[in-house]
N, C-alpha and C positions, 0 to 999 in steps of 0.2 A: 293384260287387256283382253285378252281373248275369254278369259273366267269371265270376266263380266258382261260379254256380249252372247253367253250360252244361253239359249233358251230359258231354262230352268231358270237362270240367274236371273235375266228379265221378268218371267212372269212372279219369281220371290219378290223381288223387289218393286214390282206394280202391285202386289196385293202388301205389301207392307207400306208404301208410301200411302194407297188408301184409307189402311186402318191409322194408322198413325195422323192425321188428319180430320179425318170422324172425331177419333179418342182426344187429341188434343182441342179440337173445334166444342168439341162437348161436356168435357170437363175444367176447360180453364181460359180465361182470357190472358193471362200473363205470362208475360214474354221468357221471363228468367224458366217458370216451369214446364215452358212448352218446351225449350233446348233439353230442360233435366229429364224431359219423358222421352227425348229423342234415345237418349240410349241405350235404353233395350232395346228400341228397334234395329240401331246400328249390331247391338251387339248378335240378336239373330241373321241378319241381311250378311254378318262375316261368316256362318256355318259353311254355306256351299262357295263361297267366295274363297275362305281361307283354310277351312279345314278338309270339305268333301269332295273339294278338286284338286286337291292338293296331293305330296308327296310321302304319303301314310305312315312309308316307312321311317323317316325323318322327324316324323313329328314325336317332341320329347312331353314331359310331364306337364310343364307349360300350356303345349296346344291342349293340354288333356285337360286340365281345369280350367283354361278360358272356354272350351268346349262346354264342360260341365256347369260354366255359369249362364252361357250360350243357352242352353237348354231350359233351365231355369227360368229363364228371362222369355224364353217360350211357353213355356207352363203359364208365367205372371199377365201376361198379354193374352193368351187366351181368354184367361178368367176376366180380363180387365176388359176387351172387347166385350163379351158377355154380358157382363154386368152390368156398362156403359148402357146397349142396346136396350134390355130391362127394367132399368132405368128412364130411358124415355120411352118407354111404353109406359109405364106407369104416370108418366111425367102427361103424357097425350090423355090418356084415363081420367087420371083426376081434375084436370082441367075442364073436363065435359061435365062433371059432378058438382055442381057447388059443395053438396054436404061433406064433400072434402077437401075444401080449399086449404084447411089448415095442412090434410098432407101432402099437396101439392105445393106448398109453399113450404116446407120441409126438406119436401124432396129438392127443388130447386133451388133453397139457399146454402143447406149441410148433406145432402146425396153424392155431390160431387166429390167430397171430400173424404165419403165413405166408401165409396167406388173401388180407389188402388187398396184402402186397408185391407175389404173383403174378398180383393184376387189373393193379397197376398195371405190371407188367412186360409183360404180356400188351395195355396199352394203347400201353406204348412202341411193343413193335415194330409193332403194327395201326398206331401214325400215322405210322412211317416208311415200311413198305408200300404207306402210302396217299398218303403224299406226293409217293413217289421215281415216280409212275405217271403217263402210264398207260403201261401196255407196250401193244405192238402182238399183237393175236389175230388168225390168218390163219387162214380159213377154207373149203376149195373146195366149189362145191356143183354137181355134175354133174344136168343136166337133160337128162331126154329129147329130142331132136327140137330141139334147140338151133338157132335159126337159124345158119350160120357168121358172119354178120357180127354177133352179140353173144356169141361163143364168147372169153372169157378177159374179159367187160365185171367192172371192177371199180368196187366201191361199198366207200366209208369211209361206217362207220354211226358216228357220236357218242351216248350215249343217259345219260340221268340226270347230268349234268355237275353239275348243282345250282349254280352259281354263287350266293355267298351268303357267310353269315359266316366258310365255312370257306375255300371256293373260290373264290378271285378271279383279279387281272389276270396271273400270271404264270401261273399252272398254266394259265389258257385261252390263253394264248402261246404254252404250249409245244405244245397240244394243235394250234393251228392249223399251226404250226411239224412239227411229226408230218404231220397231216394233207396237207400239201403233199409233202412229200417221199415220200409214198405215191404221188403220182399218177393220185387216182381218176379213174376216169370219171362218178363221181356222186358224192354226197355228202346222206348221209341222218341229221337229226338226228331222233332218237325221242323226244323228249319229256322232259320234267323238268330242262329247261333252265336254269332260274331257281328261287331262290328271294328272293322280294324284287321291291320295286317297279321299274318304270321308271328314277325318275329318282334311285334309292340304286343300281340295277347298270348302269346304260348304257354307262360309261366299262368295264364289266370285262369286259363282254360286244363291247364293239367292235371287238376281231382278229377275231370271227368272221366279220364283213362282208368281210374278203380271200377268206375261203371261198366267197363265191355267184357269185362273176362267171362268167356265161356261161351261167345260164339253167340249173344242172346240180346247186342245191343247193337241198332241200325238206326243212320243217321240219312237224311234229304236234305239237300241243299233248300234254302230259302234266295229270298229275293236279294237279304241285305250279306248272305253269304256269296250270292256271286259278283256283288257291287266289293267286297272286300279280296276279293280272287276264289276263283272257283275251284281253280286247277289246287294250287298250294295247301288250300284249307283242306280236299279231299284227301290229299298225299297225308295230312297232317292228321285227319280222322282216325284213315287206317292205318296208319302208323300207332296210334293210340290203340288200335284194336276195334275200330267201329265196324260195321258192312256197310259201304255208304251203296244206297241203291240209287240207281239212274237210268230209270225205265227196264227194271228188271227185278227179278224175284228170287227168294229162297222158300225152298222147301224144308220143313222142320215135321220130322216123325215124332208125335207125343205116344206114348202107348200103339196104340193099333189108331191113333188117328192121324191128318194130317194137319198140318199150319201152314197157309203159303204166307207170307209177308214179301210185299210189294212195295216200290216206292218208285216216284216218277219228280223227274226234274222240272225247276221251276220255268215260270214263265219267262222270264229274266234270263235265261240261257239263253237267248235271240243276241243278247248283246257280244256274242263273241259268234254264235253259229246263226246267220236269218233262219236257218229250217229246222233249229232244232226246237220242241214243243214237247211237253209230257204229254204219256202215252201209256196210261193204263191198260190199253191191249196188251204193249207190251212187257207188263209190271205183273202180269199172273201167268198162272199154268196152263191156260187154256182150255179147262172145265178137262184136268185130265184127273177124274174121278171124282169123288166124294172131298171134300175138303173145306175149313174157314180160311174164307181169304180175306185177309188184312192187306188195307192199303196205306200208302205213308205220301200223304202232298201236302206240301205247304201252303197255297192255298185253295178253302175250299170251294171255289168256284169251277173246281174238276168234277165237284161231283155227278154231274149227268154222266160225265165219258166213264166216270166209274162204276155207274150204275151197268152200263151197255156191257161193258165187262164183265161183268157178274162177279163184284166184288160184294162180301157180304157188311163191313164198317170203313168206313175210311175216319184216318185224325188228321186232324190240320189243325193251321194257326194262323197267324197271317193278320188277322184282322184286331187282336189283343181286346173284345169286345170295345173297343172305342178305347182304351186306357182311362179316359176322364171328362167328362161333362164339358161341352155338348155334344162330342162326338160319341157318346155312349147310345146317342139316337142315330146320330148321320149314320154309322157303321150299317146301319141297318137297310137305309135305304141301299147304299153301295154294294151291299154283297148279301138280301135278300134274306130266303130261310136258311139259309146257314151261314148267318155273320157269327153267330155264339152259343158256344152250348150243343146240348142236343138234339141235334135233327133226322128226319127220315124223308129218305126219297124210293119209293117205292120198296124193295125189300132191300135196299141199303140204307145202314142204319151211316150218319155223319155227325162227327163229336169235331169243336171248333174249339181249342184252347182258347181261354183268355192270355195264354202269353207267362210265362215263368217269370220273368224280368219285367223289363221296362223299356222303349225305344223315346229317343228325347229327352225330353223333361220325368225326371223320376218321381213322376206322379202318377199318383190312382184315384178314383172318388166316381165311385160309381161301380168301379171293378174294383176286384182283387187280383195282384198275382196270386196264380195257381201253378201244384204240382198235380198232375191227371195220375189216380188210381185207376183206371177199368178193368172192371170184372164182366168176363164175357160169363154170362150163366143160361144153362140150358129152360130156354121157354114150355111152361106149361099153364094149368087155365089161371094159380094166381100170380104167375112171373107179371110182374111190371118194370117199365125202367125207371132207375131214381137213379137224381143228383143231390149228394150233400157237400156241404163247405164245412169244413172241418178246423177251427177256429185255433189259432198258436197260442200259446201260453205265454 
């Protein structure tokens, strides 16, 4: 009883009894298919009910694919609200037009009926997009004053992988599999790693342990990494061999240069400490000399305090460019110039993963998952920065 009087749970369930109401008021007067569209709805309203409040550890294959249809069924009602809406806008349009009345009267006697087909077509192709990924995104980022001996350093950034009901042991196979034949010289996971406990993802998460050898891969907690445990998942990292950073830095000698890599804890750490907050002051060296400082936060809404820092790029993720139409716009409003891609805040340069995986509904359409190639290359008069998407086979 108590799950259903959590905040959360109330406000899920007042924005779902309203869509659900719209969408049924708008698409159908019959009573048999108003019940038969109630059950997506039900079947989302059970995520935080039954799954996200629940006892993680416990949960067998079952929770895992009603989970995964869960989601789904959230991907379908997106698109279906959407559409709906679209739909009587156009519905309002042609109405005011005579010389459309024929599509006005098209729209209103078979629109309705085309509505669910084209969510659910619209979901097809988002879960082949998102399955057939990640493609590889190359990135060059010319810096001033580059030392030559970290001129062409590359970093494979990983970020929102979500390993979980959707994502499991082969998609993070292949990802590790990508990732080696890139050949980084770093390797930077940003956060949102997991979704799930310990000892229900250990086995799916365990190619990434080929990733860390040699002291050159560091890992940041995400939001949905300390909703799954903060503490276990980091035991769990460095056990694997990561450097998980949290609000601290490593110094790396390339040749006669240096590398700091930083990383700062999420915002989502208030949920076990109220005072604790990332802190890029204290994620660098303190300008003790000449050096590229790399920062690692999951989301990139730090970047002003990383700029005060004098940090020279930061990577994040956090935001998965929207995942899929129409939040591939909302993103934007929420989290400004650096919801995606690459950005610059004064002489900090800020790269936003679109996200490795997938969170929810394993759909994409509008994004792609991406694996991040960055190539830091020393600036001169014709260095520019480029982004390419590098298409799978």
């Amino acid at each position: 009883m108590r799950r259903l009087l959590h905040p959360f749970v109330l406000v899920v369930s007042a924005i779902l009894l309203t869509g659900y109401g719209y969408i049924a008021l708008r698409l159908t007067s019959t009573a048999p298919v108003r019940i038969a569209l109630a059950a997506p709805f039900v079947m989302v309203w059970a995520l935080p009910v039954v799954y996200w409040f629940g006892d993680r550890d416990r949960q067998g294959v079952r929770h895992e694919l009603m989970q995964a249809l869960s989601f789904l069924c959230m991907g379908w009602l997106s698109f279906l609200l959407v559409l709906t809406m679209l739909r009587d806008v156009l519905l309002l349009a042609t109405a005011a037009l005579p010389p459309l009345a024929a599509v006005h009267t098209l729209l209103s006697e078979a629109g309705a009926a085309w509505v669910p087909v084209g969510a659910l077509a619209a979901v097809g192709v988002g879960v082949l997009t998102a399955l057939r990924g990640p493609y590889v995104r190359r990135v060059d980022i010319p810096v001033e004053g580059l030392a030559p001996d970290l001129d062409g350093l590359r970093i494979v950034q990983i970020s929102d992988l979500h390993v979980g009901p959707t994502m499991r042991l082969a998609y993070v196979q292949r990802v590790v599999d990508m990732t080696k034949e890139l050949a980084p010289d770093l390797i930077a996971l940003t956060g949102d790693i997991v979704d799930g406990s310990v000892p229900r993802l250990a086995p799916h998460v365990a190619p990434l342990e080929a990733l860390a050898a040699g002291d050159r891969a560091f890992f940041v907690l995400g939001n949905h990494d300390y909703y799954s445990g903060a503490a276990p998942w980091t035991a769990h990292f460095e056990g694997m061999g990561f450097r998980v950073l949290r609000n601290t830095h490593v110094t790396i000698e390339r040749g006669m240069a240096r590398l700091v890599v930083g990383g700062v804890i999420d915002f989502a750490a208030r949920m076990s400490d109220p005072e604790a907050r990332p802190r890029p002051d204290l994620a660098t060296d303190g300008d003790a000399g000449p050096a590229f400082r790399l920062l690692l936060a999951h989301n990139p809404k730090i970047a002003p305090l990383a700029e005060r820092a004098g940090f020279d790029l930061q990577l994040s993720g956090h935001t998965h460019a929207g995942q899929f139409f129409p939040w591939t716009f909302v993103i934007h409003l929420v989290h400004g110039p650096h919801a995606a891609g690459l950005s610059r805040r004064g002489r900090l340069w800020v790269y936003t993963s679109a996200g490795t995986g997938t969170w929810g509904p394993p759909v994409r359409l509008g994004t792609r998952p991406e694996l991040t190639l960055l190539r830091i290359v020393a600036a001169n008069g014709s260095a520019r920065p480029s982004v390419g998407l590098t298409p799978r086979g």
